[in-house]
C-alpha positions in Angstrom: 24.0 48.6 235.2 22.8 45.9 232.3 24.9 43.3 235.2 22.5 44.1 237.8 19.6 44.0 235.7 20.0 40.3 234.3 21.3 39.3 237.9 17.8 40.5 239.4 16.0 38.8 236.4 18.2 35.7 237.2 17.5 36.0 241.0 13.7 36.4 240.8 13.5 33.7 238.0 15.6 31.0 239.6 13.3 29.3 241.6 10.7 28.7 238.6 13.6 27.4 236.7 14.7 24.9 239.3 11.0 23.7 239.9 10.5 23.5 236.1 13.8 21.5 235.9 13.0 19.4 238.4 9.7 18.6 236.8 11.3 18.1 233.6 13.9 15.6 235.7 10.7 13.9 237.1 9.3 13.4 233.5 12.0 12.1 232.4 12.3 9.7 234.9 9.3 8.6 234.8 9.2 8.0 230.7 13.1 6.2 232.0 11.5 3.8 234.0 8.9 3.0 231.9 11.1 2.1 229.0 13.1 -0.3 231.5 9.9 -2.3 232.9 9.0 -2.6 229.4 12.4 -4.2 228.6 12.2 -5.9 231.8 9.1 -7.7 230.7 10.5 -8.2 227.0 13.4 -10.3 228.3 11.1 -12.7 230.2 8.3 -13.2 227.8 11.3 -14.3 225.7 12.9 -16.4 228.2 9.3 -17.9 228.2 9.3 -18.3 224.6 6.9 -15.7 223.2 6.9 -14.8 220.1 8.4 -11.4 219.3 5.3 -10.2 217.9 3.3 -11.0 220.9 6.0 -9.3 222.8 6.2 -6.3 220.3 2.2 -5.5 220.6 2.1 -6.1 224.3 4.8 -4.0 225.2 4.9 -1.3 222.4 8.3 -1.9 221.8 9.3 -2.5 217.8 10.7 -5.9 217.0 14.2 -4.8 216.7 14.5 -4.0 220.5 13.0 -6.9 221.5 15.1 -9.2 219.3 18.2 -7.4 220.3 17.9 -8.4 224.1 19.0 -12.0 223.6 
């Protein structure tokens, strides 16, 4: 009996999981992506010859990440 009680919770719950998953998945691609431009935009400011500060306040990434890149 408890079996076919948590399958029917499962069942009428699944698709709200897998939406809320897949909006967590989208979320944390997006957040992903936006770490990787910023990186992407680190490396050539530095191949440009910024200064890591410069790089640091315009990107939002701390000075360590930016200086290991190179």
């Amino acid at each position: 009996m408890e079996i076919t009680i948590l399958h029917d919770y499962v069942t009428s719950h699944e698709q709200k999981w897998l939406e809320e998953g897949k909006l967590e998945g989208k979320l944390e691609g997006k957040e992903e992506g936006k770490l990787e431009g910023k990186l992407e935009i680190a490396k050539n400011m530095q191949k440009e010859n910024y200064p890591i500060k410069e790089i640091a306040k315009i990107t939002k990434l701390d000075c360590k990440t930016i200086e290991k890149l190179k």
